[in-house]
LUMDOTOR-409138 format. One record per residue (C-alpha): residue in three letters; y, x, z. Coordinates in steps of 0.25 Angstrom, whole numbers, padded with zeros to 4 digits, always signed. Each point is the difference from the previous one (the first is absolute). Example, Ala and Ser with C-alpha at 12.3 -4.5 7.8 and 13.67 -1.06 7.14 Angstrom:
BEGIN
Ala-0018+0049+0031 Ser+0014+0006-0002 
! end
This chain:
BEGIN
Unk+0109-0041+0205 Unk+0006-0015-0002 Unk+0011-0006+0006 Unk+0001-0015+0006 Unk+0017-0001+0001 Unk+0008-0012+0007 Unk+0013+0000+0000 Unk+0011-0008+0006 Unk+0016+0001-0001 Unk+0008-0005+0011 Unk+0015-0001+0002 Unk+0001+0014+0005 Unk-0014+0006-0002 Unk-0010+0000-0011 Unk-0012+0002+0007 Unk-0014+0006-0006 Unk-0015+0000+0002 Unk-0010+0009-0007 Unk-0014-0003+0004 Unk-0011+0010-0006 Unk-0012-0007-0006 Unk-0008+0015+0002 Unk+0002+0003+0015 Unk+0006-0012+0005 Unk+0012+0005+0006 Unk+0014-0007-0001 Unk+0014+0007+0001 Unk+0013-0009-0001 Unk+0014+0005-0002 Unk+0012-0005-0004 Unk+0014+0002-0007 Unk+0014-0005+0000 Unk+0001-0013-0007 Unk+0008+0002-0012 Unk+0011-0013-0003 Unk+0003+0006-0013 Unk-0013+0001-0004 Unk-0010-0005+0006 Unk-0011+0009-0008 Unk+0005+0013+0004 Unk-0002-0003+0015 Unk-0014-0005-0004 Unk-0003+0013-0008 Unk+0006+0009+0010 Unk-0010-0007+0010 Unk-0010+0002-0007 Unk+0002+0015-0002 Unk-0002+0002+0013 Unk-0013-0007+0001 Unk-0006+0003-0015 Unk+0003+0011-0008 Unk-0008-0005-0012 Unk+0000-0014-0002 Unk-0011+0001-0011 Unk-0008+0001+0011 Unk+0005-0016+0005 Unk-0013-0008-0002 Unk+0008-0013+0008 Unk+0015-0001-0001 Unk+0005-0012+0009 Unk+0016-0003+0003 Unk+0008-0010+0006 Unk+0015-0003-0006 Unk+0011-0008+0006 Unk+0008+0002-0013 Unk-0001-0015-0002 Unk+0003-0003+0015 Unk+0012+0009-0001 Unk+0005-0006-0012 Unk+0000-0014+0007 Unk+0005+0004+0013 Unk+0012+0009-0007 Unk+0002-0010-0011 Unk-0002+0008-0012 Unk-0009-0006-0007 Unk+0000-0005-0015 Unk+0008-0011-0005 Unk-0010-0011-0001 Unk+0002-0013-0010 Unk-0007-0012+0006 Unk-0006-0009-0011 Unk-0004-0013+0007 Unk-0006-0016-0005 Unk+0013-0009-0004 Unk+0006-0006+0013 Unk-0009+0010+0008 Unk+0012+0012-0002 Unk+0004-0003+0016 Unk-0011+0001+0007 Unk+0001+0015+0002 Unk+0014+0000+0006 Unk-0003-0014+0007 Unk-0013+0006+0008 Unk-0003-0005+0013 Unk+0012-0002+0006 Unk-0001+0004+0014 Unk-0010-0009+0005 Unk-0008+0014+0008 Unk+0015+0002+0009 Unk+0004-0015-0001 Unk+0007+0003+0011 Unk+0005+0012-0001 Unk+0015-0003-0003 Unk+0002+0016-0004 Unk-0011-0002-0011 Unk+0004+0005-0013 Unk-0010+0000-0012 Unk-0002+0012-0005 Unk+0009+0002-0013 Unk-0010-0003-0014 Unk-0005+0013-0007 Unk+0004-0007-0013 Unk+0013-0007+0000 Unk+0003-0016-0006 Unk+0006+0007-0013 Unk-0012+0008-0003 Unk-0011-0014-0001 Unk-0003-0004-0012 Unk-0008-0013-0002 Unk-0009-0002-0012 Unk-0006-0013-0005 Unk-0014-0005+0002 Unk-0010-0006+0012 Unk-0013-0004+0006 Unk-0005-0005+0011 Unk-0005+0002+0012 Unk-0013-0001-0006 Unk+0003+0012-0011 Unk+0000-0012-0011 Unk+0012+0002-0010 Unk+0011-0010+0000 Unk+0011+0008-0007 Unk-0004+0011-0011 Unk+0006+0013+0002 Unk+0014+0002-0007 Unk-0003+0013-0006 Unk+0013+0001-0007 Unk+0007-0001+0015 Unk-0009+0012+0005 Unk+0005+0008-0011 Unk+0015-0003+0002 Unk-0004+0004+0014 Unk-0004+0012-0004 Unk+0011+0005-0009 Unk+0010-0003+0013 Unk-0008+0011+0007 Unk+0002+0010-0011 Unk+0013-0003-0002 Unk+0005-0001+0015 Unk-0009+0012+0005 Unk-0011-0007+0009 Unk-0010+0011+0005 Unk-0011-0012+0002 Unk-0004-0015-0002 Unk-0006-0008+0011 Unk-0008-0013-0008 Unk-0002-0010+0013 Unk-0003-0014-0009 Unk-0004-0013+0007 Unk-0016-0001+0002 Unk-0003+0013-0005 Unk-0012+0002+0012 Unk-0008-0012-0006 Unk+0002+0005-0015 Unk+0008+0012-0004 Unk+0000-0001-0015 Unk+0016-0003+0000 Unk+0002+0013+0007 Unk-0011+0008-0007 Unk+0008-0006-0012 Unk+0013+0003+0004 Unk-0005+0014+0004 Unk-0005+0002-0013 Unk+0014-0003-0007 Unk+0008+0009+0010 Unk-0008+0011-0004 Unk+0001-0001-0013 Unk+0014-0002+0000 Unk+0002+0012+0011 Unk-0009+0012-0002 Unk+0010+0009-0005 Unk+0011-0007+0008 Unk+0012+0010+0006 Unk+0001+0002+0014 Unk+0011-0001+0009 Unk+0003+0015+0001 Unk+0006-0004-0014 Unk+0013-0007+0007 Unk+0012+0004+0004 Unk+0002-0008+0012 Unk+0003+0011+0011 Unk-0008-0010+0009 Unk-0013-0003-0005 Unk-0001+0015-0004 Unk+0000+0003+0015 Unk-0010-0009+0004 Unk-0010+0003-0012 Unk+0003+0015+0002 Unk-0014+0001+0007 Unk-0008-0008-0010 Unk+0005+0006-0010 Unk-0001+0015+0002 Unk-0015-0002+0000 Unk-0001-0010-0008 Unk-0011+0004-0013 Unk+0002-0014-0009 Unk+0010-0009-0005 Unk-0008-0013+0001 Unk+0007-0011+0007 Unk-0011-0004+0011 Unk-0005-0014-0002 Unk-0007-0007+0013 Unk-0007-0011-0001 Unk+0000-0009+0014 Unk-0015-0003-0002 Unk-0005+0013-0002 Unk+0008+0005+0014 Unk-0004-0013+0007 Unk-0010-0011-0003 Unk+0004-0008+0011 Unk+0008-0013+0000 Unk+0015-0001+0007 Unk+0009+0001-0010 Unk+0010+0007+0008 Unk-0009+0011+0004 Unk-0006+0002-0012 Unk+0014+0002-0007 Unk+0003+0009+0012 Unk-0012+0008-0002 Unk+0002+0001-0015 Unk+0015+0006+0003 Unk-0005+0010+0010 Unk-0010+0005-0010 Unk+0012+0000-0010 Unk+0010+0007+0007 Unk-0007+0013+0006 Unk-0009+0000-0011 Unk+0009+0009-0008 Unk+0001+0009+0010 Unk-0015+0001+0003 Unk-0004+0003-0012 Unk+0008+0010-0003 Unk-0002+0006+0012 Unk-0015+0000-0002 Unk+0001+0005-0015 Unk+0008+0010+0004 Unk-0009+0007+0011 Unk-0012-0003-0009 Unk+0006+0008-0011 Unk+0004+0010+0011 Unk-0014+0003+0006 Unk-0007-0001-0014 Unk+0010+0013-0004 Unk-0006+0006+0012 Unk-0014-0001-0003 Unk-0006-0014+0008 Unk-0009-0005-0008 Unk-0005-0013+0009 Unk+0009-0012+0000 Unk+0011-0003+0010 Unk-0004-0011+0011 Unk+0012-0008+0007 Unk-0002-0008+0012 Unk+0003-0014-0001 Unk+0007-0008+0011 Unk-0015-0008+0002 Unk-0007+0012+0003 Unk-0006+0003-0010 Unk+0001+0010-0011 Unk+0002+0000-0016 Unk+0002+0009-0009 Unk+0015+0003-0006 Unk-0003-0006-0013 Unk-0003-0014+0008 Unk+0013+0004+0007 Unk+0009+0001-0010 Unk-0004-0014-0006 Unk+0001-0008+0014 Unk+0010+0009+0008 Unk+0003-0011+0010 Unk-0014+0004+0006 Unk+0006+0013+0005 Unk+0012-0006+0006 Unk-0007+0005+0015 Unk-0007+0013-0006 Unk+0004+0009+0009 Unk-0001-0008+0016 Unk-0012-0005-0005 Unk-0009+0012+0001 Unk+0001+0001+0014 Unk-0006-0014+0003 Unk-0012+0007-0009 Unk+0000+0011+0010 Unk+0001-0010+0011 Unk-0013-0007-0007 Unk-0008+0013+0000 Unk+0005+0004+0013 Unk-0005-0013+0007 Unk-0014+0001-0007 Unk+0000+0016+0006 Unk+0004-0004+0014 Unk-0009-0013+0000 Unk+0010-0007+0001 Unk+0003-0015-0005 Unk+0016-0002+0001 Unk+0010+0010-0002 Unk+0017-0002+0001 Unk+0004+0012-0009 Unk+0015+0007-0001 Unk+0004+0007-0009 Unk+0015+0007+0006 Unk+0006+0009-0012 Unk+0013+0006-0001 Unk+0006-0012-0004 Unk-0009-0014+0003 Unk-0009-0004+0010 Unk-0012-0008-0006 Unk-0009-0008+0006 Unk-0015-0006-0005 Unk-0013-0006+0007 Unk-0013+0002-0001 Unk-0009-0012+0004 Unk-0016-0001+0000 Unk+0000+0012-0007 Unk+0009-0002-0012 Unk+0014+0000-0005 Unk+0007-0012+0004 Unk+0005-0004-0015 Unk+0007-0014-0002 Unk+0000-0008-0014 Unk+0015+0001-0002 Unk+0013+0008+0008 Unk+0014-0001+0001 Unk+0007+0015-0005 Unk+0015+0000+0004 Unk+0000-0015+0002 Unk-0006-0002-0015 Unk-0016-0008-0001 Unk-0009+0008-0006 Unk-0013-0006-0005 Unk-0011+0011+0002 Unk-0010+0007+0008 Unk+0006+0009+0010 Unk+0000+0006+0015 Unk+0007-0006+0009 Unk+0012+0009+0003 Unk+0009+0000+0010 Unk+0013+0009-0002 Unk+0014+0004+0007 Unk+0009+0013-0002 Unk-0005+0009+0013 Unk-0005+0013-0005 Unk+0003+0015+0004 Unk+0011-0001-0008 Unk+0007-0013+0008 Unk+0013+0003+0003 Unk+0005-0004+0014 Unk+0015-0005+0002 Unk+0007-0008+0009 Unk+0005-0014-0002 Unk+0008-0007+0009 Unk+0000+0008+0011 Unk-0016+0000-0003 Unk-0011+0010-0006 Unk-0005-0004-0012 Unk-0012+0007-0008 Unk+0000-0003-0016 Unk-0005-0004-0009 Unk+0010+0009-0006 Unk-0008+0012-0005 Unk+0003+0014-0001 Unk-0010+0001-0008 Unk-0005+0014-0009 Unk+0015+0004-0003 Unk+0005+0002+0010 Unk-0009-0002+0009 Unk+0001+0001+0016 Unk+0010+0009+0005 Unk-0013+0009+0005 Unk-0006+0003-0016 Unk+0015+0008-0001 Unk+0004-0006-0014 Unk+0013-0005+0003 Unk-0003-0013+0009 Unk+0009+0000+0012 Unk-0004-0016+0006 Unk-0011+0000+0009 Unk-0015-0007-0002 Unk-0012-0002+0005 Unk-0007+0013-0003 Unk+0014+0009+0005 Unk-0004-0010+0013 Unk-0013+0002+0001 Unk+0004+0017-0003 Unk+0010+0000+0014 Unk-0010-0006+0009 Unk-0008+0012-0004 Unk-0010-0008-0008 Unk-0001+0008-0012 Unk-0003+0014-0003 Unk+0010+0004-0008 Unk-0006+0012-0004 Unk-0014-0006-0005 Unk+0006-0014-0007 Unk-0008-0004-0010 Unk-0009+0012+0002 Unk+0011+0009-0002 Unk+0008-0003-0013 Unk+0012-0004+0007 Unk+0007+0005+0010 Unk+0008-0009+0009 Unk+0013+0002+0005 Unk+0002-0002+0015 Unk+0014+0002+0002 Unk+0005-0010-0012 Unk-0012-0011+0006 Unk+0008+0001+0016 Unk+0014+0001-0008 Unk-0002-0013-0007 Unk-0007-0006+0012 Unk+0011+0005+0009 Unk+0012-0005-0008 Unk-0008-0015+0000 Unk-0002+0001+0016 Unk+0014+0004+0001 Unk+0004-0013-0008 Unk-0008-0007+0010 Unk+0002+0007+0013 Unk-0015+0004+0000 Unk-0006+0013+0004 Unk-0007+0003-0014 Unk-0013+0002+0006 Unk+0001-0015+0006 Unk+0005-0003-0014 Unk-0010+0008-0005 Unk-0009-0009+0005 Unk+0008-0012-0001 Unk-0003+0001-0014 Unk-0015+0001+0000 Unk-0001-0012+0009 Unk+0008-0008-0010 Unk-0008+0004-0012 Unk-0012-0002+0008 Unk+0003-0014+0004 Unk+0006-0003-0014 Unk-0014+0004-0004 Unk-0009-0008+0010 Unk+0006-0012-0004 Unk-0003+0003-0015 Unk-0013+0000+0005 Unk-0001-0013+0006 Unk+0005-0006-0011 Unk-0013+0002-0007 Unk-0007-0002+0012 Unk+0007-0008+0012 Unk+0007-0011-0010 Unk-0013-0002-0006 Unk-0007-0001+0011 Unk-0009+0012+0000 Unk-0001+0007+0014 Unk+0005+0015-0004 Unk-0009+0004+0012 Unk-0013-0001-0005 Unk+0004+0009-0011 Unk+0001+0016-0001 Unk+0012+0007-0004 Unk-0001+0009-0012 Unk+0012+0008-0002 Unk+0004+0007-0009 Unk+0012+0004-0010 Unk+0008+0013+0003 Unk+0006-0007+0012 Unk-0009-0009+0003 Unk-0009+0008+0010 Unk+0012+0004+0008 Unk+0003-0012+0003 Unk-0013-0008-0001 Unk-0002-0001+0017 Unk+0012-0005+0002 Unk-0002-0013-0008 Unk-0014-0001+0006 Unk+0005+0000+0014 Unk+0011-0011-0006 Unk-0010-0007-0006 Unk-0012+0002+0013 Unk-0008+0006-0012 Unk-0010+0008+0008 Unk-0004+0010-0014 Unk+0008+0007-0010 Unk-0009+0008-0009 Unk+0006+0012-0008 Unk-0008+0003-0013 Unk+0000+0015-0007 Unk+0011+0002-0007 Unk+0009-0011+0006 Unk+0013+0002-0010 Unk-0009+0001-0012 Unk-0010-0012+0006 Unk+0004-0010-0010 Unk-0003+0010-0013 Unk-0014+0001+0008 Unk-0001-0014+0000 Unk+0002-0001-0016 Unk-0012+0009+0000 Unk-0009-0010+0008 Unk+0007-0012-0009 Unk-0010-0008-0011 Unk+0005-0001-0012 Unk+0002-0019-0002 Unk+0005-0010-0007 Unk+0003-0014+0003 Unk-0002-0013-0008 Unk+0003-0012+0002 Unk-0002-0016-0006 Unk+0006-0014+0003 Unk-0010-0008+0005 Unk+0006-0012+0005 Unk-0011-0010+0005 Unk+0000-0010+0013 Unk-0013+0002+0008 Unk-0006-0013-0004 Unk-0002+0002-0016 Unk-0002+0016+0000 Unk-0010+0003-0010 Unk-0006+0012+0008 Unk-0009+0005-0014 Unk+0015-0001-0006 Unk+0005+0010+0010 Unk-0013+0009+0000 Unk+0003+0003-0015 Unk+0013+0001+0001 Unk-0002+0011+0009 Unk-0009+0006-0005 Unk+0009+0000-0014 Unk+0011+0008+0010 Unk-0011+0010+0003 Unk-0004+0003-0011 Unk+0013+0004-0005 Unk+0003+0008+0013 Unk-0012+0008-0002 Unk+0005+0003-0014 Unk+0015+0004+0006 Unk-0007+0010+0010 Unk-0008+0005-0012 Unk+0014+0005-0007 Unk+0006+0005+0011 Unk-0014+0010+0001 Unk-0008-0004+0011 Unk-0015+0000-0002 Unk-0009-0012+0001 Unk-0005+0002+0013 Unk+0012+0003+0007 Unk+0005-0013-0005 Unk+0000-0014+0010 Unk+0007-0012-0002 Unk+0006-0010+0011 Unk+0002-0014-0001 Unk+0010-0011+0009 Unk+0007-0013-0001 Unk+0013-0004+0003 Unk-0002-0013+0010 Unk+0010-0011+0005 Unk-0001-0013+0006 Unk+0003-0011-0008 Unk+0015-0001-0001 Unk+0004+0012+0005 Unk+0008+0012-0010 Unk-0007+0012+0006 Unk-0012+0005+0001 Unk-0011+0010+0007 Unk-0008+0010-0007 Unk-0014-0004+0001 Unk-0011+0012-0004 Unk-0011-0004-0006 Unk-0015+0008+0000 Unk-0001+0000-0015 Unk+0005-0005-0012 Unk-0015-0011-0001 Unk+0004-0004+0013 Unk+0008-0013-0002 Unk-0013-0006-0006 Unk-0006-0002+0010 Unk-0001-0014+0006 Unk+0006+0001+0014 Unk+0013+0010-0007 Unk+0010-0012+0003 Unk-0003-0003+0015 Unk-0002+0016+0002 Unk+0013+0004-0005 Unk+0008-0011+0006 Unk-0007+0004+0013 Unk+0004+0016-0002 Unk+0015-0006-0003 Unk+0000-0006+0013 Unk-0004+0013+0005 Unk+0010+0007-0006 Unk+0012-0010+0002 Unk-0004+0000+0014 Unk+0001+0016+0003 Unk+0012-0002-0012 Unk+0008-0010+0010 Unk-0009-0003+0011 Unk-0002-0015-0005 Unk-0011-0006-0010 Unk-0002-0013-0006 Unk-0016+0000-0003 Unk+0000-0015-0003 Unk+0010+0002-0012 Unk-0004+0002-0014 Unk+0006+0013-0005 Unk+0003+0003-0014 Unk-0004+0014-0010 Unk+0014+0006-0007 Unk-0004+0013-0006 Unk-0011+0009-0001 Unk+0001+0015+0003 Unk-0010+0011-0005 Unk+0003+0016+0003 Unk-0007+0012-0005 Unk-0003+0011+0008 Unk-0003+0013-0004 Unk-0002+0012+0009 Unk-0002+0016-0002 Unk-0006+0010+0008 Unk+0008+0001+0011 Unk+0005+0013+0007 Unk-0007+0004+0012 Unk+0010-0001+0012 Unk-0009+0012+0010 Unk+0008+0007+0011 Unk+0006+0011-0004 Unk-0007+0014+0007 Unk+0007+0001+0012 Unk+0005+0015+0005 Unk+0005+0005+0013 Unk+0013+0003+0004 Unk+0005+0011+0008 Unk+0011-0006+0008 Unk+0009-0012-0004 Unk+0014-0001+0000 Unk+0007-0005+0009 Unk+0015-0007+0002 Unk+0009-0012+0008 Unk-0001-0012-0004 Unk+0005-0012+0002 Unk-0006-0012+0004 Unk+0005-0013+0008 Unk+0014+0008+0004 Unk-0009+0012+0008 Unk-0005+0013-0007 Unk-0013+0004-0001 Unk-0007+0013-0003 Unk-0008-0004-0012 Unk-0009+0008-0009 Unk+0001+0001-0015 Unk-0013-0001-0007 Unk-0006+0002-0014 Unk-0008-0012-0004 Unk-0010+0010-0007 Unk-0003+0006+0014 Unk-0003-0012+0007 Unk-0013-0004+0006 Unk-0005-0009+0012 Unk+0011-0008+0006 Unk+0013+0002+0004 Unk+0008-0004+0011 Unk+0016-0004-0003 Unk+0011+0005+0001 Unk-0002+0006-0013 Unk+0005+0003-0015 Unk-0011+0003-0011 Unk+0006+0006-0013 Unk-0004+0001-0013 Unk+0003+0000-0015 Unk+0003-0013-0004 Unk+0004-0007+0014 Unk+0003+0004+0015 Unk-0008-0010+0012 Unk+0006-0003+0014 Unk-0010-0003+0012 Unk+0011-0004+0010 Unk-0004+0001+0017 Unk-0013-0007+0003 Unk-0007-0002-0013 Unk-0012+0007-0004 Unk-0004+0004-0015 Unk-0015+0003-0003 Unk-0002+0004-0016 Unk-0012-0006-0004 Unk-0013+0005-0010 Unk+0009-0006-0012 Unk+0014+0009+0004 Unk+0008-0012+0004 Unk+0008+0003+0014 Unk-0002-0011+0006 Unk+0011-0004+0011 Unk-0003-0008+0012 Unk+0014-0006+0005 Unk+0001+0002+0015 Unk-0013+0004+0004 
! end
């Protein structure tokens, strides 16, 4: 037998999937996440799944280690190496020109601080021709600060390095050779930076300083961004790496003899070699795999757009699929920093399971606060005493206690109501009203993360199903879709694994880009052809390393558009990389652009000449995916049956195995099974379908 294994950690579970290539079966499971070590929950995971893992033909994960490292602040100690006069611009930035109103608006405090920039000599143009040769002898001296001073990593960010890098190739070069053998910081004694490095470091294989160059993480003009990028990319690249080395090394003692594959926060996959050299790309590893599940789901159902939530313990994410395909934007912003990459438009707040409610000003509050693995809500018994969302959703009878993720917890009932009770006697409120009190405000906290994606943007949520899914999410999935007039929610197999089954159904990609900077009126269509044709062909090549057979290999072109005068722009695709050669490219682009400006911000200006800025290729490379068949369905003598609470009346509700259902099923009602637990409130009616999706219509 072989083994397809996805596997995602999360902030209180590490969840995994194991499909088998020979029958076609899939189990998930899942384990405590580990804080201390992340690679023991992951291996104690996938014990429970795989108890041979040279039988793993296919290993795919998601990480947030870089993620964490930013939102916590622990990552390296970055040395910013930027073109004389240039050294301001990172901690200059945009100003607030997004919240220009906003008097509360504070930038968000620079990853790299004005003491660690260092300028270098040199400079070109905005045409990549040399003005100022390189002052070698300054990147060296540059170099004996960060071995002196204890810097984990050097961002090199130099003045027109997207039209010619060979400064920054050059710089690079020196750097290296200067630092390869480099101490890190665990080699300093200050109390301080020991903490923060404490988790790079304990997994940490290498000594090297890691050098990143701003053109290799982000061909793309804006200096600021770039610089932003090439920080990122510097400052959770330590920890990355280590991390990956480290569960490389893990499993290799254990007998995988196939390569480890991480999500990257486009959608795509690559292999942890690729990783560990551009680790920004992994920055969203983890949430991403469920827009991938959203993807396949879609394409399953028949379904063209998709709104998919991801609720955990500790987050609530939310993700779009439109037309059938991710929704991926060109650049993002991750706690308030630019990042210059592909990547899946995300939307994320702190309303999980493990959202602690409060009172504030007489008022209920629900997170973000976590309670998050340890302790955990006061129902999971490990010492948590303040109430959540899940010891909520256990008092309104809403959980079996007794069958929680598929048996390998028991919950505790009595400390859930005692914490509960001691909130709803702050607050004068029956803890049943508070009970749900506290749904409704994570609800609503979560409907209006969705339109955020959706309303703000100008997309209608009701023309779109609901996937749900998450430990949490199908509990609360109807809610939002009656807050929302969302008339679908569809609940994959596997809910609280759904986003390790998404990495399963992910392609492995990878994304080029060139500047290409040409008004309409003098673009050279032949020129753009070849150039294009020059990206794919080094693509193709990428996706050869990274082990994808030839005719599983496709490329896709696009071209970012503006109107003359304007600083942003639209991705445009294109059919192929000839087709700017042909004679009517300029006035059929320009007339696709009005298209897309107009659904973009429902105005166009067709009469305008519109100018080319950069030019995009992406390599796609898919394996065979896993089949996603309905499990055998087998009856059920009698269900269980217990009060529950819905809209401040009790009802008599069945509790249900998913693995038993069949045909439809009229609410109220409460499915259980391993990795999640779905609520079917009064007047909805669930139907599982040929694929075993339960499929929720709301107030039917």
């Amino acid at each position: 037998m072989s083994y397809r294994v996805a596997m995602d950690i999360g902030g209180t579970f590490t969840d995994v999937v194991r499909y088998d290539e020979t029958t076609g079966s899939v189990v998930a499971s899942k384990a405590s996440t580990t804080p201390h070590d992340l690679a023991e929950g992951v291996f104690a995971a996938l014990g429970r799944v795989v108890d041979d893992p040279s039988r793993i033909s296919y290993f795919v994960h998601g990480t947030t280690q870089g993620l964490n490292a930013l939102l916590e602040r622990k990552g390296a100690r970055v040395l910013l190496l930027a073109s004389t006069g240039a050294g301001d611009v990172y901690r200059i930035a945009r100003g607030n020109r997004d919240r220009m109103f906003d008097l509360r608006y504070r930038k968000p405090a620079p990853l790299v601080p004005g003491e660690d920039v260092a300028e270098v000599d040199g400079r070109l143009d905005w045409r990549g021709e040399e003005l100022v040769p390189l002052d070698e002898e300054g990147v060296r001296r540059a170099a004996r600060r960060v071995r002196e001073e204890g810097f984990d990593a050097v961002a090199v960010c130099l003045l027109f390095s997207y039209a010619d890098p060979r400064h920054e190739v050059r710089a690079g070069e020196i750097l290296r050779e200067e630092l390869g053998g480099a101490p890190c910081a665990r080699q300093h004694d200050d109390a301080q930076r020991v903490r923060q490095h404490d988790d790079a470091q304990r997994v940490r294989q290498h000594d090297d300083v890691l050098v990143v160059l701003s053109h290799e993480v982000a061909r793309e003009w804006r200096e600021y961004e770039r610089t932003s990028s090439a920080v990122l990319e510097a400052y959770t690249g330590p920890v990355v790496r280590g991390y990956l080395a480290e569960i490389e090394r893990r499993f290799a003692e254990r007998g995988l003899g196939v390569p480890v594959h991480v999500m990257q926060s486009s959608g795509g996959l690559v292999n942890a070699a690729y990783a560990m050299r551009r680790p920004l790309q992994t920055l969203l590893s983890g949430p991403v795999g469920g827009t991938m599940g959203g993807v396949a789901a879609a394409r399953l159902l028949g379904r063209r757009n998709a709104i998919c939530v991801d609720m955990g313990g500790t987050s609530f994410d939310v993700s779009l699929v439109v037309d059938g395909r991710p929704d991926v934007s060109a650049e993002a912003r991750i706690e308030g920093h630019p990042v210059l990459m592909p990547i899946v438009n995300l939307h994320t707040i702190g309303a999980g399971g493990g959202s602690i409610a409060y009172a504030e000003a007489g008022a209920l509050r629900v997170g973000p606060e976590s309670a998050g693995a340890v302790p955990g809500p006061a129902c999971y018994g490990r010492g948590g005493t303040r109430p959540t969302v899940t010891d909520a959703n256990v008092v309104l009878g809403r959980v079996d206690p007794e069958w929680f993720a598929g048996g390998l917890m028991d919950l505790d009932v009595e400390a859930a109501g005692a914490a509960v009770a001691a909130l709803g006697e702050e607050l004068a409120l029956d803890p049943l009203d508070l009970a749900e009190g506290i749904c409704a405000v994570a609800n609503a906290k979560m409907a209006q993360a969705i339109r955020t994606l959706t309303v703000e943007h100008g997309v209608e949520p009701r023309e779109f199903s609901l996937v749900a899914f998450g430990g949490a999410g199908a509990m609360h999935a109807v809610f939002i879709a009656r807050e929302l007039g969302i008339s679908e929610v569809v609940v994959p197999r596997f809910p609280g694994a759904f986003s390790a089954w998404g990495m399963l159904e992910a392609e492995v990609r990878r994304d080029l880009t060139h500047p290409y900077f040409r008004p309409q009126d003098v673009l050279d269509g032949a020129d753009m052809a070849r150039r294009l044709a020059a990206l794919e062909a080094e693509v193709l090549e990428a996706l050869a390393e990274q082990g994808v057979p030839a005719e599983r290999r496709r490329v896709e072109h696009a071209v970012d558009v503006r109107y003359e005068g304007q600083d942003y722009t639209l991705t445009i695709p294109l059919r192929e990389a000839g087709e700017p050669a042909g004679p009517g490219f300029p006035a059929e682009i320009a007339a696709r652009f009005a298209e897309a400006h107009t659904s973009r911000y429902g105005h166009a200006t067709p009469e305008a000449p519109v100018e080319f800025v950069m030019l995009r290729s992406t390599g796609l490379g898919s394996f065979p995916r896993a089949a996603a068949g309905a499990p055998d369905v087998t009856g059920e003598a009698a269900p269980a049956v217990r009060d529950v609470v819905f809209d401040g009346a009790v009802h008599r509700t069945p509790v249900l195995r998913r693995a038993h259902l069949d045909g439809e099923l009229a609410g109220p009602a409460i499915v259980v099974e391993e990795t999640a637990t779905t609520v079917v409130p009064p007047g909805c009616l669930a139907t599982v379908d040929d694929n075993g999706f339960l499929i929720v219509k709301v107030d039917q």
